[in-house]
SERO-4910 file (N, C-alpha, C, O; in steps of 0.05 Angstrom, whole numbers):
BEGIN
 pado doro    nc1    nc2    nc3   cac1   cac2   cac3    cc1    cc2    cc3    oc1    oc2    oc3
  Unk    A   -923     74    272   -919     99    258   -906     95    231   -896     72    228
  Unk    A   -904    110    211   -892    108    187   -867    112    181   -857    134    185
  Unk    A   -858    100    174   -827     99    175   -819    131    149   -832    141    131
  Unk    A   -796    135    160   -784    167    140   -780    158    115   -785    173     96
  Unk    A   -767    125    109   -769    114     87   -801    109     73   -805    115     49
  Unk    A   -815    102     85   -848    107     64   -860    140     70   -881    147     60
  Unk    A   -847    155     83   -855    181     82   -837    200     52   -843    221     39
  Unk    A   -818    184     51   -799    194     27   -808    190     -4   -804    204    -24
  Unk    A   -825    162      2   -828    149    -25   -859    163    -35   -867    163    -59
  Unk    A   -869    172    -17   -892    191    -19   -882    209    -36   -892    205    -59
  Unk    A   -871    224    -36   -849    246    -54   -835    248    -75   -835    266    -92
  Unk    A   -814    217    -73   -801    212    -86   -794    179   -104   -803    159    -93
  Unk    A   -785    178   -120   -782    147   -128   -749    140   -115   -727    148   -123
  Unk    A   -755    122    -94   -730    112    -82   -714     84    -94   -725     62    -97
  Unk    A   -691     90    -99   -679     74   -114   -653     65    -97   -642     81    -82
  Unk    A   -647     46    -99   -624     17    -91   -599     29   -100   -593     26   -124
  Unk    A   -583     43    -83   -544     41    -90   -538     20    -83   -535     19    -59
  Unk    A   -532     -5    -98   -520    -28    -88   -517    -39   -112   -528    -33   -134
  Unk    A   -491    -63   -104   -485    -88   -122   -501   -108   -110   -517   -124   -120
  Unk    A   -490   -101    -79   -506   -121    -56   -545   -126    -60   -565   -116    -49
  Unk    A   -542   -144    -77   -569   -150    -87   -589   -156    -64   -612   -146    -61
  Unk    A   -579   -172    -51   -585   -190    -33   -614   -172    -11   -637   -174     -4
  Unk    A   -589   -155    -11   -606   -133      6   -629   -115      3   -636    -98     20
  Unk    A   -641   -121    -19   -647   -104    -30   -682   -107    -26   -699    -89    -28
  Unk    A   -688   -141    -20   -723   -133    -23   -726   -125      9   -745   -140     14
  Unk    A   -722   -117     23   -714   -107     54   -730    -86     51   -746    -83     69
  Unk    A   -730    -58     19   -723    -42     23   -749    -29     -4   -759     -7     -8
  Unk    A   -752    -49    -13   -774    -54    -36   -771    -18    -53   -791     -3    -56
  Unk    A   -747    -11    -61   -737      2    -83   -752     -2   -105   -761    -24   -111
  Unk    A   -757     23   -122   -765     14   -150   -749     13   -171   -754      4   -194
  Unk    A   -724     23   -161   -700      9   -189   -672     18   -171   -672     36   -154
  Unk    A   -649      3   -178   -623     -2   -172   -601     16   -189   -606     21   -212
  Unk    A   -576     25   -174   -556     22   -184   -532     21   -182   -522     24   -160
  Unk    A   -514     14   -208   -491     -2   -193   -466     15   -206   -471     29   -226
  Unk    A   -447     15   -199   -424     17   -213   -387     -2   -211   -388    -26   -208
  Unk    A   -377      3   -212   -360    -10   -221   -342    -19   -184   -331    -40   -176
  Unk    A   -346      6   -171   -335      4   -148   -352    -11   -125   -340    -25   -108
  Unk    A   -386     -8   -124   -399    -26   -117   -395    -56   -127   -390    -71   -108
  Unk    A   -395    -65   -147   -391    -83   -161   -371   -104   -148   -374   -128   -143
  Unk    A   -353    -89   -145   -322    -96   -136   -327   -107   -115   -322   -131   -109
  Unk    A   -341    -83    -96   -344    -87    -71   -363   -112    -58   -359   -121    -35
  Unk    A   -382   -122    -73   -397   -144    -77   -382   -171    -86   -378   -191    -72
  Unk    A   -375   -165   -110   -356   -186   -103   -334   -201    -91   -323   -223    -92
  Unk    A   -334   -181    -81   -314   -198    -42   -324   -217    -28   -312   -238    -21
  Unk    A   -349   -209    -23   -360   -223     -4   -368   -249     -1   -381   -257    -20
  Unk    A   -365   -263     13   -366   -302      7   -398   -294     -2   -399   -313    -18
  Unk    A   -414   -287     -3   -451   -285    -16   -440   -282    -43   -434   -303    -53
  Unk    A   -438   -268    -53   -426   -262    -89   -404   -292    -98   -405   -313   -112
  Unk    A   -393   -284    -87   -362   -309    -90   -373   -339   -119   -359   -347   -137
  Unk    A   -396   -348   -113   -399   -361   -131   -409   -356   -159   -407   -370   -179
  Unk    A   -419   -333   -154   -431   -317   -180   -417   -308   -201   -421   -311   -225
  Unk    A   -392   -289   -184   -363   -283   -202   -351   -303   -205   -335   -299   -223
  Unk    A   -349   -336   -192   -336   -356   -208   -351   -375   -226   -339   -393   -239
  Unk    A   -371   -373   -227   -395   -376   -250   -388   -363   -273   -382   -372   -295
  Unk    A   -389   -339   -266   -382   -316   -292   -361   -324   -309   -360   -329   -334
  Unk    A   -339   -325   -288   -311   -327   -298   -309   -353   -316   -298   -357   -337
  Unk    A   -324   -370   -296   -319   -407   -325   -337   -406   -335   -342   -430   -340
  Unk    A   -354   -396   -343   -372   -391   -368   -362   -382   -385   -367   -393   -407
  Unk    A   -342   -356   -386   -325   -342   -410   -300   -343   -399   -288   -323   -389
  Unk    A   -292   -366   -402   -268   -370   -398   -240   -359   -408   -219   -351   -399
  Unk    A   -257   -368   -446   -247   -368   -460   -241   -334   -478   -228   -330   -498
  Unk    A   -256   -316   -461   -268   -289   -466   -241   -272   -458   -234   -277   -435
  Unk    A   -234   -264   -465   -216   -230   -454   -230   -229   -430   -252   -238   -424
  Unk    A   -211   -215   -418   -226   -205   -391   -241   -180   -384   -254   -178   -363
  Unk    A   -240   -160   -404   -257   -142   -409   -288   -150   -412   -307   -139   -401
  Unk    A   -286   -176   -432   -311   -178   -444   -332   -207   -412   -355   -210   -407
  Unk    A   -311   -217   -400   -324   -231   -370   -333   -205   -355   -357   -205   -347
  Unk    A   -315   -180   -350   -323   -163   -335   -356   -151   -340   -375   -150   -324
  Unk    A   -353   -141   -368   -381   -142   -377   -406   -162   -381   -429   -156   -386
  Unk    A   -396   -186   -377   -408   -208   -372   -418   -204   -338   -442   -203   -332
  Unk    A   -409   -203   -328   -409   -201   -292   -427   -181   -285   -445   -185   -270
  Unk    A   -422   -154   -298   -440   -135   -304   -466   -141   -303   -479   -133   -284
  Unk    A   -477   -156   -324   -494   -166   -334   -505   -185   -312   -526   -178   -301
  Unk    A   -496   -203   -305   -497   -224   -295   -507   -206   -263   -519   -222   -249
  Unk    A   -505   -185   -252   -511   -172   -223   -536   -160   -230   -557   -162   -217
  Unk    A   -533   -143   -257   -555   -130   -259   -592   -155   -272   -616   -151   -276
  Unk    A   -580   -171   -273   -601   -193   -279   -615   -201   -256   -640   -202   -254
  Unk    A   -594   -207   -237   -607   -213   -208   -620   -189   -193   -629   -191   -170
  Unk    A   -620   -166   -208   -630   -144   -184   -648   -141   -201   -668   -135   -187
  Unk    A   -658   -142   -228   -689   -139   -239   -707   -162   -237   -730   -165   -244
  Unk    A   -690   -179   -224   -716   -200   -204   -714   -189   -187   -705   -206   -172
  Unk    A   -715   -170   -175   -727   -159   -146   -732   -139   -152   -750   -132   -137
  Unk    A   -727   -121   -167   -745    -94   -164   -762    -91   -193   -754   -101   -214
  Unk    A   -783    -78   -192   -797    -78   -211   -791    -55   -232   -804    -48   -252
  Unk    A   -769    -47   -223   -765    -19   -246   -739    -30   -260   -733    -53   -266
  Unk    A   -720      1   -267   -689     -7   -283   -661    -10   -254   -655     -2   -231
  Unk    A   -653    -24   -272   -632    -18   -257   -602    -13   -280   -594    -27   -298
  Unk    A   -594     10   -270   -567     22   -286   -538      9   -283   -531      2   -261
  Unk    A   -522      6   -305   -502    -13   -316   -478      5   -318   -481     17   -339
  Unk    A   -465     10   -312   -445     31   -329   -424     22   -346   -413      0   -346
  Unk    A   -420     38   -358   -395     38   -380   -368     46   -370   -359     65   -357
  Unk    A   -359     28   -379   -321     22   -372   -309     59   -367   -304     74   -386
  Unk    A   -308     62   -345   -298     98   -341   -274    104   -355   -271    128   -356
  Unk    A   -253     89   -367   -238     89   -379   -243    101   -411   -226    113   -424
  Unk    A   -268     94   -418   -282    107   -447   -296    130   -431   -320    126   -433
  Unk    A   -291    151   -416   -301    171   -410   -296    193   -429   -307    215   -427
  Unk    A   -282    188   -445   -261    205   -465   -266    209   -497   -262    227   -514
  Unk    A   -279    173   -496   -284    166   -520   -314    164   -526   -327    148   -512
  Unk    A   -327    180   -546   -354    177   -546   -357    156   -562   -373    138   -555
  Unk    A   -342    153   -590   -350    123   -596   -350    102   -588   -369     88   -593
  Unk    A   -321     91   -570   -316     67   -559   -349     77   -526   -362     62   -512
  Unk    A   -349     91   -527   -372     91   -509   -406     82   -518   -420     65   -507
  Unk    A   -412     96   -539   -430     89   -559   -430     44   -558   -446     27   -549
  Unk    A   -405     45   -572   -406     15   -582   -403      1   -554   -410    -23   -554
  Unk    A   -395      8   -535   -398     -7   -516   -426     -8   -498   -429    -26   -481
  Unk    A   -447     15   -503   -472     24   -492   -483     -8   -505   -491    -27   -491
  Unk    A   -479     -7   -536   -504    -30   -554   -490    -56   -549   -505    -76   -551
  Unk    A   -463    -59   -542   -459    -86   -534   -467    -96   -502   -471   -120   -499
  Unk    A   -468    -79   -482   -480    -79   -454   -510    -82   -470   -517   -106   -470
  Unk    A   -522    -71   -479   -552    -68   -486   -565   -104   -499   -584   -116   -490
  Unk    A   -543   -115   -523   -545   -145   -533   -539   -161   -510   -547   -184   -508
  Unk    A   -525   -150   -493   -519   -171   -467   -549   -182   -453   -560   -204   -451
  Unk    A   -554   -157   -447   -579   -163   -428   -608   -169   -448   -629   -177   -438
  Unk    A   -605   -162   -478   -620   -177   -488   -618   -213   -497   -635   -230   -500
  Unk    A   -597   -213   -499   -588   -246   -494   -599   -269   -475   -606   -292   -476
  Unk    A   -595   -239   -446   -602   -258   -424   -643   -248   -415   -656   -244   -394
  Unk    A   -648   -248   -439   -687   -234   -444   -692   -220   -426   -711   -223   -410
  Unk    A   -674   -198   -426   -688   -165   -413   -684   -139   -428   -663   -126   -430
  Unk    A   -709   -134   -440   -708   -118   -449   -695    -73   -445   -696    -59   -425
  Unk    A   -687    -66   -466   -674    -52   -461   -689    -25   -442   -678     -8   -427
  Unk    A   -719    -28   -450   -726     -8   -427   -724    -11   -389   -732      4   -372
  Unk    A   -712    -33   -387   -710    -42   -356   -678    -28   -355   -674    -16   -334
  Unk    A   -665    -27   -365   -636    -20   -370   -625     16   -377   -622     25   -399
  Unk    A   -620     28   -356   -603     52   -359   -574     43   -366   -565     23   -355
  Unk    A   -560     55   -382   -532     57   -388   -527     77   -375   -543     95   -371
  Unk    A   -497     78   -364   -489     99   -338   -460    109   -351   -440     96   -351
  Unk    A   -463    134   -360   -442    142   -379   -431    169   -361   -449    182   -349
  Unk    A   -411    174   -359   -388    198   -344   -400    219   -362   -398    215   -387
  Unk    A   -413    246   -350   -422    263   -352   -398    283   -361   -398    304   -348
  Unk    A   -379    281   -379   -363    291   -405   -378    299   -417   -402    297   -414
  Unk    A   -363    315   -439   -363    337   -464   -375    303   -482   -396    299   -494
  Unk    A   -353    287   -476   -355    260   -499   -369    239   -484   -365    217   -495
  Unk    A   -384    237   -465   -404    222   -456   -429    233   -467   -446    221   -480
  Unk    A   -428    261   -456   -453    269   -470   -470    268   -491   -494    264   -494
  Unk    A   -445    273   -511   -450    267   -532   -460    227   -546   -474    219   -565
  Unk    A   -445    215   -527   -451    198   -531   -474    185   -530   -482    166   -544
  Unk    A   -490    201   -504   -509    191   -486   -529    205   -513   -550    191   -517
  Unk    A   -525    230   -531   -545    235   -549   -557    220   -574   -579    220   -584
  Unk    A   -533    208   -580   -531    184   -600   -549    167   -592   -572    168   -601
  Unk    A   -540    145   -571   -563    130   -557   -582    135   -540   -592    117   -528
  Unk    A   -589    159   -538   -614    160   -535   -636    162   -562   -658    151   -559
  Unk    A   -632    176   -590   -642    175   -608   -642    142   -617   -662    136   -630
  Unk    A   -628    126   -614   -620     98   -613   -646     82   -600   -655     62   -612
  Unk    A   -657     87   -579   -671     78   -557   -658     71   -536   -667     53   -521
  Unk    A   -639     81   -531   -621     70   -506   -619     83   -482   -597     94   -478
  Unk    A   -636     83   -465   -639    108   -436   -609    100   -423   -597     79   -418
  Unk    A   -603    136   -419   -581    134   -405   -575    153   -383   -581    177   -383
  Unk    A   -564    143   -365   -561    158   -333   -534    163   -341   -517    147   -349
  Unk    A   -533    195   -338   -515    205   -335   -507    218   -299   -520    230   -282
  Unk    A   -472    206   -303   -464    197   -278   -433    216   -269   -424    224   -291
  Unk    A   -420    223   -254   -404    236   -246   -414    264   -254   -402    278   -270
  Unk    A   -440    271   -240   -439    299   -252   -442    317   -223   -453    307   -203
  Unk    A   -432    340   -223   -433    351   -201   -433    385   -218   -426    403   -203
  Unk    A   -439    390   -236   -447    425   -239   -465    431   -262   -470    419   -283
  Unk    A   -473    456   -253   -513    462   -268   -495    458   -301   -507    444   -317
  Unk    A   -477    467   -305   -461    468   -337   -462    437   -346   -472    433   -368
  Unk    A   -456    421   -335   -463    387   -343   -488    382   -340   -496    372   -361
  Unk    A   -503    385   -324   -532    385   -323   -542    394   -344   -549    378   -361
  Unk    A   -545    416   -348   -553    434   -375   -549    421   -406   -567    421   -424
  Unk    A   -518    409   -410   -511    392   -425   -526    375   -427   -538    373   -448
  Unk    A   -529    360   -408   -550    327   -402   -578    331   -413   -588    312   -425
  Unk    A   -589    349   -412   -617    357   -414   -616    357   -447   -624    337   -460
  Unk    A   -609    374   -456   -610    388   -482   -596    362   -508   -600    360   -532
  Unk    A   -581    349   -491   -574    318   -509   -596    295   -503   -596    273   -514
  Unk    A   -614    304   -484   -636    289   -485   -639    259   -471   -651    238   -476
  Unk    A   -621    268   -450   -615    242   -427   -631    230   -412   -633    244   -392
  Unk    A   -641    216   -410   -666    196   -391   -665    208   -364   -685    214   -351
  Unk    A   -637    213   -355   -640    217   -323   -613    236   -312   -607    252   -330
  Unk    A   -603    238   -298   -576    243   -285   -572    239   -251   -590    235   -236
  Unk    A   -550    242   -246   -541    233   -223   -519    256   -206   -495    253   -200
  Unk    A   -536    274   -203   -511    294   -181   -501    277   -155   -513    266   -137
  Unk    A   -475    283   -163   -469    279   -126   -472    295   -108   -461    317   -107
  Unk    A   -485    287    -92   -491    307    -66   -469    302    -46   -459    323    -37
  Unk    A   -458    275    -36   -450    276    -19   -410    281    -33   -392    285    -17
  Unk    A   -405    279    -60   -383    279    -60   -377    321    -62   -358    332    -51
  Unk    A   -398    334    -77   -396    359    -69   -392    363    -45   -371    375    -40
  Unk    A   -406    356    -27   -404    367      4   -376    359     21   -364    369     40
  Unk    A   -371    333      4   -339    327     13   -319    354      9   -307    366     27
  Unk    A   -319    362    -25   -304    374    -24   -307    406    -11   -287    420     -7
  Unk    A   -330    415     -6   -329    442      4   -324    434     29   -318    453     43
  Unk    A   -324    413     40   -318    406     73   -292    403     71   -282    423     81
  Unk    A   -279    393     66   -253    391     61   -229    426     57   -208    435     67
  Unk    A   -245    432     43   -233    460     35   -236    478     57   -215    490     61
  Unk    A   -253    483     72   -266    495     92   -250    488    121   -246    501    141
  Unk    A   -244    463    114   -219    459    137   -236    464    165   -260    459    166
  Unk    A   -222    473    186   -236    482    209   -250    503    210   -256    508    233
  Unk    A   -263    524    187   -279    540    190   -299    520    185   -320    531    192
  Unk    A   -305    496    176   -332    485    166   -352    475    202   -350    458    219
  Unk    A   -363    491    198   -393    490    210   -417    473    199   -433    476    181
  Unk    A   -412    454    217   -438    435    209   -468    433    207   -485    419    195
  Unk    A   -469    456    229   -498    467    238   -502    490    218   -525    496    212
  Unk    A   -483    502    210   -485    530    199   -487    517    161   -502    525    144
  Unk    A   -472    500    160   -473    489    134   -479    460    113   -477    450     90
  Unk    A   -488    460    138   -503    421    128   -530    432    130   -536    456    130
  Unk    A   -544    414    131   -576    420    122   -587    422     91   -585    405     73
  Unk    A   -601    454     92   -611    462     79   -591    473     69   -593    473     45
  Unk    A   -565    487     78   -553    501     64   -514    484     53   -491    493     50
  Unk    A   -527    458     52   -503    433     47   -502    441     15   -521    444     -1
  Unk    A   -484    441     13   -471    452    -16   -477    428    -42   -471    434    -65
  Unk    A   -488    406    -36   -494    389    -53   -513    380    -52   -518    365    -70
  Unk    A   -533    385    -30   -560    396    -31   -573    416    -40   -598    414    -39
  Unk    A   -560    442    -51   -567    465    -62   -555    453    -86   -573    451   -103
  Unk    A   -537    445    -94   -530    441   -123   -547    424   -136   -547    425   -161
  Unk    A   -565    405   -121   -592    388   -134   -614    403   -139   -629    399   -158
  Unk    A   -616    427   -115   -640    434   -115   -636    455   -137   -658    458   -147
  Unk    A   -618    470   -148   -610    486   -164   -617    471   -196   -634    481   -211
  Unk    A   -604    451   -200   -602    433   -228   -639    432   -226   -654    441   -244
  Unk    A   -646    421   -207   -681    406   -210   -693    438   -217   -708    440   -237
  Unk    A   -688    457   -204   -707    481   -210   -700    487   -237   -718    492   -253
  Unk    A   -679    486   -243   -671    490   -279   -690    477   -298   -704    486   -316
  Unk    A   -685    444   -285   -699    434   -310   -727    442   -305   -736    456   -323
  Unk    A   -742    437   -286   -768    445   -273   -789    479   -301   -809    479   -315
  Unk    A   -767    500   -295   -762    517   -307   -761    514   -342   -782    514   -356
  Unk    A   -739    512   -350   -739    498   -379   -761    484   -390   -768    486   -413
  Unk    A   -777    466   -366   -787    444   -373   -768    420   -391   -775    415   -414
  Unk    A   -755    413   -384   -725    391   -391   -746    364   -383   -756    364   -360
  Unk    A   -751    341   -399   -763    315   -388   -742    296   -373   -752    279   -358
  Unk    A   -711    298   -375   -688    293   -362   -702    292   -336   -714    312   -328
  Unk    A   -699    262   -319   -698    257   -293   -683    272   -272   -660    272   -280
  Unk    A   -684    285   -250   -660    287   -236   -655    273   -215   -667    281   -195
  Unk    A   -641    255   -212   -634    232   -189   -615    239   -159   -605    218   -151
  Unk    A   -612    248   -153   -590    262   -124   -580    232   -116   -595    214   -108
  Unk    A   -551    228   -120   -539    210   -110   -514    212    -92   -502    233    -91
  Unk    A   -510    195    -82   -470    194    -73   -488    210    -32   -485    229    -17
  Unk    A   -497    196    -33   -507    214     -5   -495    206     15   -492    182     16
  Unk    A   -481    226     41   -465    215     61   -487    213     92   -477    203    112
  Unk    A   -516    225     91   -526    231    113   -554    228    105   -560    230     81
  Unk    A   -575    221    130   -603    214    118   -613    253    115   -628    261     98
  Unk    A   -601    269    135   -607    302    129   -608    304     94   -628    313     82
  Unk    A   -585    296     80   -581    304     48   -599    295     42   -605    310     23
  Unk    A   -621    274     44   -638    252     33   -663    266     33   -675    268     12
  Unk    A   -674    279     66   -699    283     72   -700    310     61   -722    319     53
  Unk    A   -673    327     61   -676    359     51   -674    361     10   -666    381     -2
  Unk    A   -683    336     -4   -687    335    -26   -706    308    -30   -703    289    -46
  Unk    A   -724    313    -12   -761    302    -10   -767    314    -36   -766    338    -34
  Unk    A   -772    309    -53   -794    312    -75   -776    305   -101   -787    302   -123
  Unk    A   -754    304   -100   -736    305   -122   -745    279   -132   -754    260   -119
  Unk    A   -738    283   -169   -748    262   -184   -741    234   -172   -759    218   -167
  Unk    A   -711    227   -167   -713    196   -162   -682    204   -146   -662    217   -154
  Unk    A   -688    187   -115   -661    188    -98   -650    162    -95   -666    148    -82
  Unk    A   -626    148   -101   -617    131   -110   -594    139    -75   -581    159    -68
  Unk    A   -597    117    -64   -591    121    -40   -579     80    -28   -592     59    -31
  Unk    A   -552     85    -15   -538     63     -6   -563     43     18   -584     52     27
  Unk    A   -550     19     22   -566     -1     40   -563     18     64   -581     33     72
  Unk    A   -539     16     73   -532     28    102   -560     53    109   -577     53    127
  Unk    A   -554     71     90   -584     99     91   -609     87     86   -625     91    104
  Unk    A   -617     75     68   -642     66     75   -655     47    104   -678     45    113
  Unk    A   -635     37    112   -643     24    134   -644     42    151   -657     36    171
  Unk    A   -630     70    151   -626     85    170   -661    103    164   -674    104    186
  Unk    A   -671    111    150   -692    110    136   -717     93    146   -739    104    151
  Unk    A   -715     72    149   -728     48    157   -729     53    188   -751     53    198
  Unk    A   -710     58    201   -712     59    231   -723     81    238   -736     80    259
  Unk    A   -721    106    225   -736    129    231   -760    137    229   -771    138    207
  Unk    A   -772    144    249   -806    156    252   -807    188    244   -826    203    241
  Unk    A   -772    194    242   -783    226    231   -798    240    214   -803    228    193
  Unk    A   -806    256    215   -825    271    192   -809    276    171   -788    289    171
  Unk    A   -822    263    149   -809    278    118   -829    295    105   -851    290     96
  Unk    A   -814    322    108   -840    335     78   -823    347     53   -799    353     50
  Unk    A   -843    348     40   -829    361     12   -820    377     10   -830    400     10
  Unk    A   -795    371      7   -776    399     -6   -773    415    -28   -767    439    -29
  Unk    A   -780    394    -54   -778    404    -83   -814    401    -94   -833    388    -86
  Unk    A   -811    416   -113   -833    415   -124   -827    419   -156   -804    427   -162
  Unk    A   -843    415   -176   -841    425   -197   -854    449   -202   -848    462   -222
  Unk    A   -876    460   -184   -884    485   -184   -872    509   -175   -876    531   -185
  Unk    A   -854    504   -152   -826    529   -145   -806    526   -156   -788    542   -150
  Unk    A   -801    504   -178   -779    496   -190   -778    523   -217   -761    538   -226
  Unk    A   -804    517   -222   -820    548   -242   -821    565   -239   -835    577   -256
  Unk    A   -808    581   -219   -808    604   -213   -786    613   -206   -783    637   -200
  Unk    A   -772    601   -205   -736    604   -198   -733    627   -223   -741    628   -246
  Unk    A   -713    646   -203   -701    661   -230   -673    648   -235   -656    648   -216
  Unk    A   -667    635   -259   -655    624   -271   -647    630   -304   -666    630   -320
  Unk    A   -624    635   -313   -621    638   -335   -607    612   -343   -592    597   -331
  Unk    A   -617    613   -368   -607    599   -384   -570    589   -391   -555    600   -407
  Unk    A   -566    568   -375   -538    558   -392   -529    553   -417   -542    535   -428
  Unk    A   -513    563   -428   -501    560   -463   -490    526   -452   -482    520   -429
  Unk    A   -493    509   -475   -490    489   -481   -467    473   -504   -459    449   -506
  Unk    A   -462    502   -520   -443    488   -533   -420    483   -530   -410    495   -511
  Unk    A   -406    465   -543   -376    455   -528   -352    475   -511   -339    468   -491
  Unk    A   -349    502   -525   -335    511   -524   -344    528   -494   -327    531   -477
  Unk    A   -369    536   -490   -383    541   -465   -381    520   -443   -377    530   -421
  Unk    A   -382    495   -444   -386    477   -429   -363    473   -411   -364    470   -387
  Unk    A   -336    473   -432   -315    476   -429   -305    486   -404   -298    474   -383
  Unk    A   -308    520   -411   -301    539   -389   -319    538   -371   -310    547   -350
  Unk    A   -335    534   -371   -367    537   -350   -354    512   -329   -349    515   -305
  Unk    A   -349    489   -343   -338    462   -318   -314    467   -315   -305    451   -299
  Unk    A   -297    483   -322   -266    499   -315   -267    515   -306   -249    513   -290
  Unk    A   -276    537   -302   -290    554   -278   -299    542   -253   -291    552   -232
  Unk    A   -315    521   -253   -323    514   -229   -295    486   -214   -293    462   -218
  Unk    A   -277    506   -198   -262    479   -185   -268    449   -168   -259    427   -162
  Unk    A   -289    465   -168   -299    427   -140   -304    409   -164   -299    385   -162
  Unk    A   -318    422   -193   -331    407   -206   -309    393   -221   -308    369   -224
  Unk    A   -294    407   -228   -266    391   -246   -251    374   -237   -240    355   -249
  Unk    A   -249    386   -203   -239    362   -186   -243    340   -181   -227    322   -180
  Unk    A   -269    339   -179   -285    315   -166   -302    294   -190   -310    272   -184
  Unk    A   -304    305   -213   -297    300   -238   -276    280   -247   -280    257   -255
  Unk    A   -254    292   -245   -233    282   -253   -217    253   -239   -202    237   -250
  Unk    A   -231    256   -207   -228    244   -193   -245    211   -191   -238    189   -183
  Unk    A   -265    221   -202   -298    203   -205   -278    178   -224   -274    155   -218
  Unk    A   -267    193   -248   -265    172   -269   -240    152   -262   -238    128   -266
  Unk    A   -215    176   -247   -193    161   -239   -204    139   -218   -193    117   -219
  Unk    A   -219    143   -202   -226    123   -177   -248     91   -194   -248     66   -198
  Unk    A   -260    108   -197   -272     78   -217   -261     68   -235   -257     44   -230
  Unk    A   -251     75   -259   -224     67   -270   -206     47   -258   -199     26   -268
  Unk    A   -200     57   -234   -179     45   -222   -199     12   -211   -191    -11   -213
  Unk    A   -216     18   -204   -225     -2   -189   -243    -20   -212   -260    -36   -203
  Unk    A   -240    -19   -241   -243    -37   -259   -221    -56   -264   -226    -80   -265
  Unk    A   -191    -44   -269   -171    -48   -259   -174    -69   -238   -170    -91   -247
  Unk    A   -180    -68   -217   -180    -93   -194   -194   -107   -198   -190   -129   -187
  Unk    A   -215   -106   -216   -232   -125   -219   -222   -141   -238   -231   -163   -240
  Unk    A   -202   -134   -256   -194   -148   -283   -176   -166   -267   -176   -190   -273
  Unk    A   -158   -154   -243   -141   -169   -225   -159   -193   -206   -151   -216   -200
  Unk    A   -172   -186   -203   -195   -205   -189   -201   -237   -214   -204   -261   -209
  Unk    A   -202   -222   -240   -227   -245   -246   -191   -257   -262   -189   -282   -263
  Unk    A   -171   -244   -272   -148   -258   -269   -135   -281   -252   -125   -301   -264
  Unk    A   -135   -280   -235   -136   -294   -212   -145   -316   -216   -133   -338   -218
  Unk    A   -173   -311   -218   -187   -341   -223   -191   -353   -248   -210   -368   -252
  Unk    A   -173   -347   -267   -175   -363   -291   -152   -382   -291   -149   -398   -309
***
C-alpha cells in the first residue's frame, strides 16, 4: 500500500526539519531546514562530533561568531548532497532587530557557501519575520537572495512577507497550537479542537487562502508541527517542512491523505486585504497576543541557544 508520506508528496513538496543529516535520504525530501536549535541539537551527538571539531580547527584562528557561521555552512553543505533542492541557513536571531547587520550577514552566509561551490539558488536565508527582518528580507531579495521567512505565526506578518517579496515563509503550526492549548487550560478539547479546527492549522490555511487570493508568488511552508493530524489536514499546502520523528511516522502509515488546500478555494475566500505599512503592522502583531508572544519567544529561545553553541565551540578551542 502507499505510504501517507508518498500520498502527501502527491500534494505537497515535503521538506527535511533537521540538522540530523544523516537521516535524511530515509525520507528522500526535496529540500531541508535548519536552525540554530537543531543545529545545536546535532551537534551533541557522537555522529556530528567530528564535524564541529573539523570546523572548529579549521578557524581556529576566527572569532567564534564567524566558526559558528562556518559550521552553519559546513551542515548545510552536507544536506545538499542529499537532497536535490535548498536547504535554509538562518541568520544569527540576535540581528532580529537589526535589518542591516541582518542584510550583511544574509551576503556573508551567501560568500560562504559560494566559497564552498554552491550556488546561491540552492540556499534560503532564514530571517525572523520582524518589522526589520522584513525589510531586510526585501533588500535581498531584489539582491538575488531567496529568503525564508521564519518565526512567523499571524496573517499581519504574512501579509508583510508577501508584499516585500519573500521566496517563502514558515508559520508555526505547532507552536500556535501550543499556545491556545496552554491558555485553554482544562477547557481544551482535543477532539473538539485539534484537527481541522487546530488553531495553527487554520492560521496556515488562512495565510495560504490570502496569498492564493492576492495571487502573492511567496511560498507558504507550515512548519514547527507537533502531530502527523497538523501535517495531513494541510495536504496541498505549498511546501511542509516537517521533523525526522513525523516523517517516519508518515512512512509507517497506510492512511489516506487527501487534499486539503487548493489554490482554487484559496480564490474564493472572502478575505480582505491587510495594510502593510509599518505603523499597521505594528498594531495588527500587537493586537494579536499568541502572536507577540510566541514571537518574542522564537527569538529569545534561539538566541539563547546560539549562545550554547558559542559555549560549545569555546570549549574546544
Amino acid at each position: 500500500m502507499t505510504t501517507a508520506l508518498d500520498q502527501l508528496k502527491q500534494y505537497t513538496t515535503v521538506v527535511a526539519d533537521t540538522g540530523d543529516f544523516q537521516q535524511l535520504a530515509q525520507y528522500k525530501p526535496q529540500d531541508a531546514t535548519t536552525n540554530p536549535s537543531l543545529i545545536l541539537k546535532a551537534v551533541q551527538k557522537d555522529d556530528y562530533r567530528p564535524l564541529l571539531e573539523k570546523t572548529v580547527r579549521d578557524h581556529a584562528s576566527k572569532p567564534v561568531s564567524a566558526i559558528i557561521d562556518q559550521l552553519l555552512i559546513a551542515f548545510g553543505t552536507e544536506i545538499l548532497k542529499i537532497i536535490p533542492g535548498r536547504v535554509s541557513t538562518e541568520v544569527d536571531a540576535r540581528l532580529s532587530f537589526d535589518t542591516k547587520a541582518s542584510i550583511d550577514k544574509a551576503h556573508e552566509l551567501i560568500g560562504f557557501y559560494k566559497a564552498a561551490g554552491i550556488g546561491r539558488e540552492r540556499v534560503l536565508i532564514k530571517l525572523a519575520s520582524t518589522w526589520e527582518g522584513i525589510r531586510a528580507a526585501e533588500v535581498l531579495q531584489k539582491d538575488g537572495i531567496k529568503c525564508n521567512m521564519t518565526l512567523l505565526f499571524s496573517l499581519a506578518q504574512a501579509a508583510a512577507c508577501a508584499e516585500a517579496g519573500a521566496q517563502l515563509i514558515s508559520p508555526f503550526v505547532g507552536r500556535i497550537y501550543d499556545w491556545y492549548k496552554k491558555n485553554a487550560g482544562s477547557n481544551w478539547d482535543e477532539a473538539r479542537d485539534g484537527g481541522a479546527n487546530d488553531p495553527g492549522v487554520q492560521s496556515v490555511r488562512r495565510i495560504y487562502a490570502y496569498y492564493k487570493k492576492f495571487g502573492y508568488k511567496t511560498e507558504v511552508m507550515g512548519a514547527s508541527f507537533r502531530t502527523t493530524s497538523q501535517i495531513t489536514e494541510l495536504a496541498g499546502c505549498d511546501l511542509l517542512t516537517i521533523s525526522p520523528d513525523l516523517l517516519q511516522k508518515l512512512q509507517d502509515s497506510n492512511d489516506t491523505v487527501e487534499r486539503k488546500l487548493s489554490a482554487e478555494t484559496g480564490r474564493n475566500e472572502n478575505i480582505a486585504r491587510v495594510p502593510v505599512d509599518e505603523p499597521s503592522f505594528r498594531f495588527l502583531l500587537n493586537e494579536e497576543a499568541m502572536a507577540t508572544e510566541k514571537l518574542s519567544e522564537g527569538i529569545r529561545t534561539f538566541a539563547a541557544d546560539a549562545v550554547k553553541l558559542e559555549k560549545l565551540i569555546e570549549s574546544l578551542r
